[in-house]
FISESE-888701 format. One record per residue: residue number from 1; residue in one letter; chain; x negated, y negated, z of N, C-alpha, C in turn. Coordinates in nm, 2 decimals, padded with zeros to 4 digits, m for minus. Last residue first. Example, Ala and Ser with C-alpha at 12.3 -4.5 7.8 and 13.67 -1.06 7.14 Angstrom:
<atoms>
+-----+---------+--------+--------+--------+--------+--------+---------+--------+--------+--------+--------+
: num : residuo : cadena :  neast : nnorth :    nup : caeast : canorth :   caup :  ceast : cnorth :    cup :
+-----+---------+--------+--------+--------+--------+--------+---------+--------+--------+--------+--------+
:   2 :       S :      A : m01.28 :  00.22 :  00.71 : m01.37 :   00.11 :  00.71 : m01.29 :  00.00 :  00.79 :
:   1 :       A :      A : m01.32 :  00.57 :  00.78 : m01.23 :   00.45 :  00.78 : m01.32 :  00.33 :  00.78 :
+-----+---------+--------+--------+--------+--------+--------+---------+--------+--------+--------+--------+
</atoms>
This chain:
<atoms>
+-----+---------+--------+--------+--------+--------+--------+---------+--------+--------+--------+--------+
: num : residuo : cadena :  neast : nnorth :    nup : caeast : canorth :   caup :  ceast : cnorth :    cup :
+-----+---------+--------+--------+--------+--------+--------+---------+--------+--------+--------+--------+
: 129 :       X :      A : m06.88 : m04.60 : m00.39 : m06.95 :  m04.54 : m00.25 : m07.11 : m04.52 : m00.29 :
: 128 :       X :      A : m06.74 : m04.68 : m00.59 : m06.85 :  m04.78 : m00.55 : m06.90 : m04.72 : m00.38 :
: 127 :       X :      A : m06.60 : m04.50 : m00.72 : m06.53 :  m04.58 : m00.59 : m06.60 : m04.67 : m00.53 :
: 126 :       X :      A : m06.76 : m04.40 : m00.90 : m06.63 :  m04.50 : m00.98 : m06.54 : m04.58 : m00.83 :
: 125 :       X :      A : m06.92 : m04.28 : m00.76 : m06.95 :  m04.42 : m00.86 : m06.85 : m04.52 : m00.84 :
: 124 :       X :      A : m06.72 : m04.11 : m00.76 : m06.81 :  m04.13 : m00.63 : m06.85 : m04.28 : m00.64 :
: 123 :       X :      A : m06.65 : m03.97 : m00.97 : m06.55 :  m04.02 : m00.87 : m06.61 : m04.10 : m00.79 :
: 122 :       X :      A : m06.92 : m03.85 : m01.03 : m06.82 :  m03.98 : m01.09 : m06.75 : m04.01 : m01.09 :
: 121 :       X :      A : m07.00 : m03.67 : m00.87 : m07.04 :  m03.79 : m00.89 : m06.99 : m03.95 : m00.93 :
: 120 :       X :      A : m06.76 : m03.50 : m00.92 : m06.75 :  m03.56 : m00.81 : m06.88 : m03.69 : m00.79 :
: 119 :       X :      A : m06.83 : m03.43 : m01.20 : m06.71 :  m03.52 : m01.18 : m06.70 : m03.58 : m01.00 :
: 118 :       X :      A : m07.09 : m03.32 : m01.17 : m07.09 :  m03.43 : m01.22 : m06.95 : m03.54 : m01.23 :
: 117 :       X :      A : m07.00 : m03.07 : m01.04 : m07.06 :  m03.17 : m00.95 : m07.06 : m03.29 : m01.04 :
: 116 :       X :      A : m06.85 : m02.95 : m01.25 : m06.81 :  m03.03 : m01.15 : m06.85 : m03.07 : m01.05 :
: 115 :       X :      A : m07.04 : m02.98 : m01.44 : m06.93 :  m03.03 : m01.48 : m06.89 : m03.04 : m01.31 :
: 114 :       X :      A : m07.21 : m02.78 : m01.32 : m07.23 :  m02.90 : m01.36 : m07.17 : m02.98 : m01.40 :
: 113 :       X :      A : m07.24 : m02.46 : m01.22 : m07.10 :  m02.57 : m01.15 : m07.13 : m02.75 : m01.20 :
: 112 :       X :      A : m07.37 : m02.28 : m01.21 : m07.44 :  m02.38 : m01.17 : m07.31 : m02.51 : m01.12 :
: 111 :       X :      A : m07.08 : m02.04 : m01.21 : m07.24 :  m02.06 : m01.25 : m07.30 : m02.17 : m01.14 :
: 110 :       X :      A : m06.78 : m02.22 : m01.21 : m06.85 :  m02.11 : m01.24 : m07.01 : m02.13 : m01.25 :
: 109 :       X :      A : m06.53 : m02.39 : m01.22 : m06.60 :  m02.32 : m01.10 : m06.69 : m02.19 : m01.12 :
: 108 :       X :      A : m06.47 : m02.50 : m01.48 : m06.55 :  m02.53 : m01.42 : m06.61 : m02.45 : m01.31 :
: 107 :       X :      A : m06.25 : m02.28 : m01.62 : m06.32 :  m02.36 : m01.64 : m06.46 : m02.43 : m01.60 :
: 106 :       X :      A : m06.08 : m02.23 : m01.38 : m06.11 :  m02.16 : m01.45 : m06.23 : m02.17 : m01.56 :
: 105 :       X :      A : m06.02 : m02.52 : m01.21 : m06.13 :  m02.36 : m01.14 : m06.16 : m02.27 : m01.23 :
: 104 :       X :      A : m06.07 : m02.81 : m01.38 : m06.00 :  m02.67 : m01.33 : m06.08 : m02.55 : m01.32 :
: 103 :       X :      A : m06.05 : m03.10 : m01.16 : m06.15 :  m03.00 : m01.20 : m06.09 : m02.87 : m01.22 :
: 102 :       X :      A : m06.01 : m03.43 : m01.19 : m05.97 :  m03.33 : m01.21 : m06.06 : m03.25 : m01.24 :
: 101 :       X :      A : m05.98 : m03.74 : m01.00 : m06.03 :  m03.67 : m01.12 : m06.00 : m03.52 : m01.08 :
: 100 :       X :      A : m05.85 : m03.89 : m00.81 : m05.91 :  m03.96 : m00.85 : m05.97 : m03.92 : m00.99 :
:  99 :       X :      A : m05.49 : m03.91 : m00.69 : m05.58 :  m03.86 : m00.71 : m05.69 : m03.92 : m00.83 :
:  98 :       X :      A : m05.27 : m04.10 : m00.63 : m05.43 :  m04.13 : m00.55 : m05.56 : m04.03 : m00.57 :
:  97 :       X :      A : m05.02 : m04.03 : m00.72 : m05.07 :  m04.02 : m00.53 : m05.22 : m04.09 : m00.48 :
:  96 :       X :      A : m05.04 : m04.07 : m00.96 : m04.97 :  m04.17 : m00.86 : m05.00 : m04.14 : m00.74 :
:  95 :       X :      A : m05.16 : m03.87 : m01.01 : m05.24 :  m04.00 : m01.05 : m05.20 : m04.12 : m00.96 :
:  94 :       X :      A : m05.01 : m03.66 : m00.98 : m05.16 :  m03.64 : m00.91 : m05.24 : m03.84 : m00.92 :
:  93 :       X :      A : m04.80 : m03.72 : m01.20 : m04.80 :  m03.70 : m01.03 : m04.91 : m03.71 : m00.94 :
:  92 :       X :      A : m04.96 : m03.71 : m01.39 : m04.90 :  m03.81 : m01.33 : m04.86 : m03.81 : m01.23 :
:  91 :       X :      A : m05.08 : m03.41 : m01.41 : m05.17 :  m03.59 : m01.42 : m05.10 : m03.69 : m01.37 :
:  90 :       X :      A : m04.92 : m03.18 : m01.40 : m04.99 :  m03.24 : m01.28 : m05.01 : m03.40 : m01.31 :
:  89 :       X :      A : m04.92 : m03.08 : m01.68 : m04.80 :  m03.14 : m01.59 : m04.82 : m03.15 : m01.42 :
:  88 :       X :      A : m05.26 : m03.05 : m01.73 : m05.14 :  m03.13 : m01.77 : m04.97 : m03.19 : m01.73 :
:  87 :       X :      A : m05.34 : m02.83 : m01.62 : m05.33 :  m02.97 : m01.54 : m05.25 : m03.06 : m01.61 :
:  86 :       X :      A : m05.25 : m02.52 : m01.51 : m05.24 :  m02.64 : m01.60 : m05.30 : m02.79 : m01.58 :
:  85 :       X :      A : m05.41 : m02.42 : m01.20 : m05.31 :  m02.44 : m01.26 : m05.34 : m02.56 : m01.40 :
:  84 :       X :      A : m05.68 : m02.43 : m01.07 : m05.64 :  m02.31 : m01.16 : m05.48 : m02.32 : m01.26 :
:  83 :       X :      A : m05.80 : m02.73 : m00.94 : m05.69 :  m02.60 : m00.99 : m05.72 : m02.56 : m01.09 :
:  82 :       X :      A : m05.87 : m03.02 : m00.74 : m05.98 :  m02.83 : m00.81 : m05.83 : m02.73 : m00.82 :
:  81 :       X :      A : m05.89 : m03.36 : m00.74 : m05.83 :  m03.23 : m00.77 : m05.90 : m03.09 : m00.80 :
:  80 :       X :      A : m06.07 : m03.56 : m00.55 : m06.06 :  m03.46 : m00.70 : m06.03 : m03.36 : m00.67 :
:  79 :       X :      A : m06.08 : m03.84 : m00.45 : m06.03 :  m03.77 : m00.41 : m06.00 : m03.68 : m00.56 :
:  78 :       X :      A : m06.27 : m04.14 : m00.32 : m06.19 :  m04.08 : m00.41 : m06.17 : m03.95 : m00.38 :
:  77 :       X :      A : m06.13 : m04.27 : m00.03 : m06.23 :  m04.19 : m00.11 : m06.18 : m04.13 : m00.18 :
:  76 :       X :      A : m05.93 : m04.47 :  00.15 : m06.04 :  m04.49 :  00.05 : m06.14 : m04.39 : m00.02 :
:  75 :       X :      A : m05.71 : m04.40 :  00.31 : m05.84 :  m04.36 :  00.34 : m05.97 : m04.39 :  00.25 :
:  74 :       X :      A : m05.46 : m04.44 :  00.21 : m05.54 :  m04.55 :  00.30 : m05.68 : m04.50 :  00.32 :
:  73 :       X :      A : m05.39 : m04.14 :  00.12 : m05.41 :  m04.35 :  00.03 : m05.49 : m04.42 :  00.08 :
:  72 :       X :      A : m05.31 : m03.95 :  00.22 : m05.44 :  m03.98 :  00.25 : m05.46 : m04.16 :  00.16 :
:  71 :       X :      A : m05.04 : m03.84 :  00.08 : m05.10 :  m03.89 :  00.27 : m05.22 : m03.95 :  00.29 :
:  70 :       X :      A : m05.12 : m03.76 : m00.15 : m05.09 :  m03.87 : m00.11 : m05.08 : m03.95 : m00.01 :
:  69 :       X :      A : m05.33 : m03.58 : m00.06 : m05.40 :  m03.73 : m00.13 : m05.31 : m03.80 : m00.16 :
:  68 :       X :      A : m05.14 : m03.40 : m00.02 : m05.26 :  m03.44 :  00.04 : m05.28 : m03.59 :  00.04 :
:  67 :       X :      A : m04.96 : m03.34 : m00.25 : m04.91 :  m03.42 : m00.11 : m05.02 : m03.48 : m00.02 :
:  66 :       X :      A : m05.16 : m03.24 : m00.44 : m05.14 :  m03.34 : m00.44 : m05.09 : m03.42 : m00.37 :
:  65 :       X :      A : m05.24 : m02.96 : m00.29 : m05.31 :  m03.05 : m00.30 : m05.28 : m03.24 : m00.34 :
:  64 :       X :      A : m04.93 : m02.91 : m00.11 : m05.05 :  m02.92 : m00.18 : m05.10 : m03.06 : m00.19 :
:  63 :       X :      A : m04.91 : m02.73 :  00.21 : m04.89 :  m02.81 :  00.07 : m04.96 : m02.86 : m00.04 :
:  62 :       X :      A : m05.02 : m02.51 :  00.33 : m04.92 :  m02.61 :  00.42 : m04.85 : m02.70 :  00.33 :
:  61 :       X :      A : m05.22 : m02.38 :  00.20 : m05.11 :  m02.34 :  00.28 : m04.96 : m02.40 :  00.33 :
:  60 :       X :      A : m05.26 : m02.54 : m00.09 : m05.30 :  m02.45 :  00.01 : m05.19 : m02.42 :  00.06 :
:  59 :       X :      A : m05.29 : m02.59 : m00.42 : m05.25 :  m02.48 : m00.37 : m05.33 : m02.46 : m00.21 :
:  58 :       X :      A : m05.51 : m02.71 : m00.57 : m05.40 :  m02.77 : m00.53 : m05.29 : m02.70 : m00.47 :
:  57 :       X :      A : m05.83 : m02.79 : m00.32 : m05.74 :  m02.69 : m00.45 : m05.60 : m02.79 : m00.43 :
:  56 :       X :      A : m05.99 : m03.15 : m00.33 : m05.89 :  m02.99 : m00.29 : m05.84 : m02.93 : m00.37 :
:  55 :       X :      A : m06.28 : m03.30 : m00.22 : m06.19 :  m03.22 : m00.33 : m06.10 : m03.10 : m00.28 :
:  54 :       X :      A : m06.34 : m03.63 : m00.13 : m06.26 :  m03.51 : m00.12 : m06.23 : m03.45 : m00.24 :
:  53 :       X :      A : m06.66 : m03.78 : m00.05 : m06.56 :  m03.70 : m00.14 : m06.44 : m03.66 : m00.10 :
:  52 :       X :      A : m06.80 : m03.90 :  00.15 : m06.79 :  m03.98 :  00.02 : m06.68 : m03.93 : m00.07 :
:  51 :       X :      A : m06.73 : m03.92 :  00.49 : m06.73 :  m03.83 :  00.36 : m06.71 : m03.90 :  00.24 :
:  50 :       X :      A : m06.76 : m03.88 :  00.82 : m06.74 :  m03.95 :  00.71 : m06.78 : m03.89 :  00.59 :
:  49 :       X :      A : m06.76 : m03.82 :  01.17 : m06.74 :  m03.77 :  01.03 : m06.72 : m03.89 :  00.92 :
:  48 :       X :      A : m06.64 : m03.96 :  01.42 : m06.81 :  m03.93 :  01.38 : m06.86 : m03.86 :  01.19 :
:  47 :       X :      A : m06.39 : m03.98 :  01.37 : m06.51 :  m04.09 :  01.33 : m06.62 : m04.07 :  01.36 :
:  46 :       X :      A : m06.15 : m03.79 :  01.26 : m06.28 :  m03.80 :  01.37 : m06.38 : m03.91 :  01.29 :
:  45 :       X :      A : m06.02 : m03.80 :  01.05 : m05.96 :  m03.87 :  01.21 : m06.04 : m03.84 :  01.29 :
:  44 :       X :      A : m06.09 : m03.64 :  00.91 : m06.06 :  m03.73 :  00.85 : m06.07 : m03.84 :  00.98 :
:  43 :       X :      A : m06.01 : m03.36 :  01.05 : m06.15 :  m03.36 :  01.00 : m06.13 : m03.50 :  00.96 :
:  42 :       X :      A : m05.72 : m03.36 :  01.02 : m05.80 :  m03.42 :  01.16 : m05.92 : m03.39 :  01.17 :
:  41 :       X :      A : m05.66 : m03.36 :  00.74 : m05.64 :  m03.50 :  00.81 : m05.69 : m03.53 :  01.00 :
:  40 :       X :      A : m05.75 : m03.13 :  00.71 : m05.78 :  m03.21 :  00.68 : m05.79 : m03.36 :  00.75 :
:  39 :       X :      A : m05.58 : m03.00 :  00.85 : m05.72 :  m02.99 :  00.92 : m05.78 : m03.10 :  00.84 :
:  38 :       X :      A : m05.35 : m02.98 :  00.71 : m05.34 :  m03.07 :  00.83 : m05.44 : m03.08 :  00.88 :
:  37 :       X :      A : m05.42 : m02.88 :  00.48 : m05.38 :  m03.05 :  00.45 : m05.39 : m03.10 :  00.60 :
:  36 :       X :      A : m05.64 : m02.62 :  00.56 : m05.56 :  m02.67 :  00.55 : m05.52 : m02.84 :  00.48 :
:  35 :       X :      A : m05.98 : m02.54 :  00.56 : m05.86 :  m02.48 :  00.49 : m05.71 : m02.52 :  00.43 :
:  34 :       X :      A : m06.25 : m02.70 :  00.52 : m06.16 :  m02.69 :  00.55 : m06.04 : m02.64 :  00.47 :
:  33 :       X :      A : m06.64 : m02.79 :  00.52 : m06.49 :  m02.68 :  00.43 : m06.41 : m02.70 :  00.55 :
:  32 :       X :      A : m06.85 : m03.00 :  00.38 : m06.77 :  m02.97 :  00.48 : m06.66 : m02.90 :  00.46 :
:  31 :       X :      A : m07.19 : m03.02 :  00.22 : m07.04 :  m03.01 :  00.20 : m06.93 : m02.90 :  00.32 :
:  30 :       X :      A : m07.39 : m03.23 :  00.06 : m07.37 :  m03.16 :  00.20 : m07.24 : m03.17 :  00.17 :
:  29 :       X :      A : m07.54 : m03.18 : m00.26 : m07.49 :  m03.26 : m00.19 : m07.45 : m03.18 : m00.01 :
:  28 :       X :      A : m07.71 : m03.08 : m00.45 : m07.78 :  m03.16 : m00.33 : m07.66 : m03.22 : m00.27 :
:  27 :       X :      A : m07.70 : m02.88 : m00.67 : m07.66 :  m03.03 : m00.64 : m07.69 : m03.12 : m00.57 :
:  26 :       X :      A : m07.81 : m02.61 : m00.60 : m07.82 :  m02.63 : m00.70 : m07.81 : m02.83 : m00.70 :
:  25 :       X :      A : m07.69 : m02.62 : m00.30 : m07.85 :  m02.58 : m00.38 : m07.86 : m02.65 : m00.48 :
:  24 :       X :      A : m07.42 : m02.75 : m00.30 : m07.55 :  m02.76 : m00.17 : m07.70 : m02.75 : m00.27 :
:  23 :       X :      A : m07.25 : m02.67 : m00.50 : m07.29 :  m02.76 : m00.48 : m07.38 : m02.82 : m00.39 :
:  22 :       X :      A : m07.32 : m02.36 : m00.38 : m07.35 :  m02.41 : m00.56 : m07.36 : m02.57 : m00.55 :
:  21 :       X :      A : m07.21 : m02.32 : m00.23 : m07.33 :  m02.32 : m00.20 : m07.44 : m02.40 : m00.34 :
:  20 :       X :      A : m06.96 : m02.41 : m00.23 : m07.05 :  m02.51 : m00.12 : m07.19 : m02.44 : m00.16 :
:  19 :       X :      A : m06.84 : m02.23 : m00.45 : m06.88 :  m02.39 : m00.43 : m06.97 : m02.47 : m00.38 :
:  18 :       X :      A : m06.85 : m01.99 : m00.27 : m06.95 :  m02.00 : m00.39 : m06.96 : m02.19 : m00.41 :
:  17 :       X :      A : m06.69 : m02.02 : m00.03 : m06.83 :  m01.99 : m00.02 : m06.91 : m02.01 : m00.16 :
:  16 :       X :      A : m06.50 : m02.11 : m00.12 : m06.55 :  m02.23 : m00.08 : m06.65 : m02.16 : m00.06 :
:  15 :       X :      A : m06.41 : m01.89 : m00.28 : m06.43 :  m02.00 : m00.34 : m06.50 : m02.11 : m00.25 :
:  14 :       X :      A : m06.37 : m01.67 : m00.04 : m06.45 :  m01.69 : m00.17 : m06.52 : m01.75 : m00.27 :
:  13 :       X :      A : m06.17 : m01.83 :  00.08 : m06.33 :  m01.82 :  00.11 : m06.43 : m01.79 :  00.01 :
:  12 :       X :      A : m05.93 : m02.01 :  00.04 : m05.99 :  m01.92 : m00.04 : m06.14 : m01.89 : m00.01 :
:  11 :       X :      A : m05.83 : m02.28 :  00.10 : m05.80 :  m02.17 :  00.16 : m05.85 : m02.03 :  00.12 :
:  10 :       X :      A : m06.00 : m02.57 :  00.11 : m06.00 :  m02.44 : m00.03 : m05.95 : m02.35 :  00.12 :
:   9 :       X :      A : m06.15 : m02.86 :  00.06 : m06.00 :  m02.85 :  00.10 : m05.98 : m02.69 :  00.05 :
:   8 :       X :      A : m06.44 : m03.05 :  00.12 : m06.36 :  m02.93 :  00.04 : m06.27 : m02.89 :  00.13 :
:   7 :       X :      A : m06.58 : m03.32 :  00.15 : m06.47 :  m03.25 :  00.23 : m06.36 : m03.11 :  00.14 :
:   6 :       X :      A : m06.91 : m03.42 :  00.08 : m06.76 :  m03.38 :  00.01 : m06.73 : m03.29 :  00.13 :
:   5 :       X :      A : m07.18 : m03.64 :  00.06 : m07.08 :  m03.62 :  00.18 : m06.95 : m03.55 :  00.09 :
:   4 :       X :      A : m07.48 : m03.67 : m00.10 : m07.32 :  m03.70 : m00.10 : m07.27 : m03.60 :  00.00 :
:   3 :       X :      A : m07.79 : m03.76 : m00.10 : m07.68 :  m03.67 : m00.11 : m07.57 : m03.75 : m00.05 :
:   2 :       X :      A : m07.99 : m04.00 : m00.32 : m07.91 :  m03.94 : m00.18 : m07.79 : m03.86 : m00.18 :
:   1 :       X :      A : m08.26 : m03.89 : m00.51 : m08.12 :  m03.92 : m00.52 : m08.06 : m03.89 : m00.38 :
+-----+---------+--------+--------+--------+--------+--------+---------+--------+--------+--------+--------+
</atoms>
């Protein structure tokens, strides 16, 4: 199976240390961390880089996760939400921006992490990458 390219968006080391490693080992995919929305977008704006994924908390520094992925439209990859917040009075907002699927940290970010590698799979699919 070829690995996948994901841009993790996590101001939380903790969290992007357990993710990436969980999604590295355990999932096979290769995964790039970044803190901010604005590092994002100039991790994005280097063309030697390219990325099948984005996932971001929805909580960083600068804004969130959903302002993200709305700035980002043109960029074509799907793009999955990771919170700890409700998701329910998120979906529509998050939907209209371009977000592509949903993962909550409480929930999902734990252990082997198979539910949420298999949603970034299936974001991945579902964008024909």
């Amino acid at each position: 199976m070829p690995s996948h390219s994901v841009l993790l968006v996590e101001d939380s080391e903790f969290i992007t240390e357990h993710v990436s490693t969980a999604l590295e080992s355990a999932h096979g995919f290769d995964v790039d961390a970044v803190t901010t929305g604005e590092a994002t977008r100039a991790t994005l704006a280097d063309e030697a880089q390219s990325f099948d994924c984005i996932v971001s908390s929805y909580e960083l520094p600068d804004e969130t996760g959903i302002d993200l992925a709305a700035s980002l439209e043109e960029e074509s990859v799907p793009f999955v939400l990771f919170t700890g917040n409700p998701l329910e009075p998120l979906v529509d907002e998050a939907l209209s921006a371009g977000v592509s699927a949903f993962v909550s940290k409480s929930t999902h970010a734990t252990g082997e992490m198979n539910v949420f590698a298999n949603r970034i799979r299936l974001a991945i699919e579902a964008h024909g990458n």
